[in-house]
C-alpha positions in Angstrom: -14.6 5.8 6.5 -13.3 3.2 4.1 -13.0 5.7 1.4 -11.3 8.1 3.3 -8.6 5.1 4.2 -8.4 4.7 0.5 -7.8 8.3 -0.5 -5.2 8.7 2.0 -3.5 5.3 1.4 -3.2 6.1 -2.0 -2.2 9.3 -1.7 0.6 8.0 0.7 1.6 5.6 -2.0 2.0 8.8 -4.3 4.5 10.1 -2.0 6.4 7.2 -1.5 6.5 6.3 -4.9 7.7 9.8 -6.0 10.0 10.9 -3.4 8.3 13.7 -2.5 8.9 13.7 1.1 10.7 15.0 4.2 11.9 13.6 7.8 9.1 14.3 9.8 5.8 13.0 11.7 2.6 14.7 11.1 -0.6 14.1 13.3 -4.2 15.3 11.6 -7.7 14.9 13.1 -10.7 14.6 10.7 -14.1 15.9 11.7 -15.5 12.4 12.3 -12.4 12.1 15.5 -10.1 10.0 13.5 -6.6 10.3 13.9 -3.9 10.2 10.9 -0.3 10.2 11.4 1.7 10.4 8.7 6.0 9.4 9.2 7.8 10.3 6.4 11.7 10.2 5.7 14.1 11.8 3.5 12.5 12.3 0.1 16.3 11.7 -1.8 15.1 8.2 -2.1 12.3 7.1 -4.4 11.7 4.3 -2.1 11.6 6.0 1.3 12.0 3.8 4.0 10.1 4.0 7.2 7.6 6.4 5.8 4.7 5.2 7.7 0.9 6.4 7.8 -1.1 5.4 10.3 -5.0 6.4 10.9 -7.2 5.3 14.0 -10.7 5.4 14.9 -10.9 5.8 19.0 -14.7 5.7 18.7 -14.5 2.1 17.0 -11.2 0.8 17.7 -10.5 0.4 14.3 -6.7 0.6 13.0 -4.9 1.4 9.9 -1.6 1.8 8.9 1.1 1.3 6.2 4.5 1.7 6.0 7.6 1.4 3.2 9.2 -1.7 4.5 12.0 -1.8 2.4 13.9 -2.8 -1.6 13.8 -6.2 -2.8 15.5 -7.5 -6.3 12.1 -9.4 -8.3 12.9 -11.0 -11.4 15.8 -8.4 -12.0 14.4 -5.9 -10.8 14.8 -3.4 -7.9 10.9 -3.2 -6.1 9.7 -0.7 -3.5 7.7 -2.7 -0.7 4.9 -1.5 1.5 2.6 -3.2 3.3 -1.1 -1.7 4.5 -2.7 -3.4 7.6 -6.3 -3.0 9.0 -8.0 -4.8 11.5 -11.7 -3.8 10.9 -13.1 -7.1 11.3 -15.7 -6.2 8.5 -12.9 -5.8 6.0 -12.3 -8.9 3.5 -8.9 -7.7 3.1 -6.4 -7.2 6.5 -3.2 -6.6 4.9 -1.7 -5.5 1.6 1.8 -6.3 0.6 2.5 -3.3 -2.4 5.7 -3.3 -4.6 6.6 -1.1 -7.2 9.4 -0.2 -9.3 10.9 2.8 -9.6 9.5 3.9 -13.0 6.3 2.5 -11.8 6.1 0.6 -14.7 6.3 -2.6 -12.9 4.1 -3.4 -9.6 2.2 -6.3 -7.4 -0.9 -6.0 -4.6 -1.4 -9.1 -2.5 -4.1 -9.2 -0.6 -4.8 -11.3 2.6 -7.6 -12.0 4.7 -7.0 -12.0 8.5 -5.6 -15.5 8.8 -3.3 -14.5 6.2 -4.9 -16.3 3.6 -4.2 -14.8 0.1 -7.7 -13.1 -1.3 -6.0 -12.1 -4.5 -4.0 -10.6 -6.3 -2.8 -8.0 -9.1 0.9 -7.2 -11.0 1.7 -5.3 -14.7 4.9 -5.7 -15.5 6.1 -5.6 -19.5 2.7 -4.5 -20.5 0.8 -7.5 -18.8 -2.0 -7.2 -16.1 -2.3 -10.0 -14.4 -5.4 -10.7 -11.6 -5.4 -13.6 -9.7 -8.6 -14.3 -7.3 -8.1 -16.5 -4.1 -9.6 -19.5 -6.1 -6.4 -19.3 -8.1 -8.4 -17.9 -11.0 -6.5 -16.1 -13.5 -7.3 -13.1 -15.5 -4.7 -11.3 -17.9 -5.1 -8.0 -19.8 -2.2 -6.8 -22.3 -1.9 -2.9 -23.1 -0.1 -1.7 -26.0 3.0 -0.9 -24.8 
């Protein structure tokens, strides 16, 4: 199941971070008898607010979702937010904070554990990779832009 999560979370993420959407809710059912509904709003916006996915497992209990939360201003400049929540207690990670410019050159992942304590986490802006473990450990890689 948590591969399927991941395909359609990032698939999601696609969407939002294209455009590439309309106003309207869509409910699927997968052969296992997990529900997905997917809330997106009007794809004129690169950063579409509201746009919501949400999957649940009525056999287990288990919930995910993630919705486009809103813009913020970082260092200059103008982020896409999202934030991914899960409460499978086998998961390490319960929610994901997600922000992304609109060329999608620039982006973070926070993750957090279910008291909210930061696991780790991941940005590339200007080139840079940074990943930071919850130890405060730092890791850096530099492409060639």
């Amino acid at each position: 199941m948590k591969i399927k999560m991941l395909v359609v979370l990032l698939l999601f993420i696609a969407l939002a971070a294209s455009g590439c959407s309309d106003s309207e809710t869509t409910s699927y059912e997968t052969d296992e008898g997990e529900e997905i509904e997917v809330t997106s709003t009007n794809g004129d916006d690169w950063c579409p607010v509201g746009s919501s996915w949400a999957s649940s497992n009525p056999n287990t209990g288990e919930q995910v979702s993630m919705v486009v939360t809103g813009k913020e201003v970082v260092d200059g400049v103008e982020m896409c937010r999202a934030e991914f929540n899960s409460n499978n207690p086998e998961d390490e990670i319960a929610r994901i904070e997600y922000m992304w410019s609109e060329d999608g050159e620039i982006f973070s992942w926070k993750h957090f554990d279910a008291d909210e304590n930061l696991v780790s986490e991941m940005s590339m802006k200007d080139g840079t990779m940074t990943m930071v473990d919850g130890e405060g450990n730092v890791n850096t890689i530099t492409t060639g832009q």
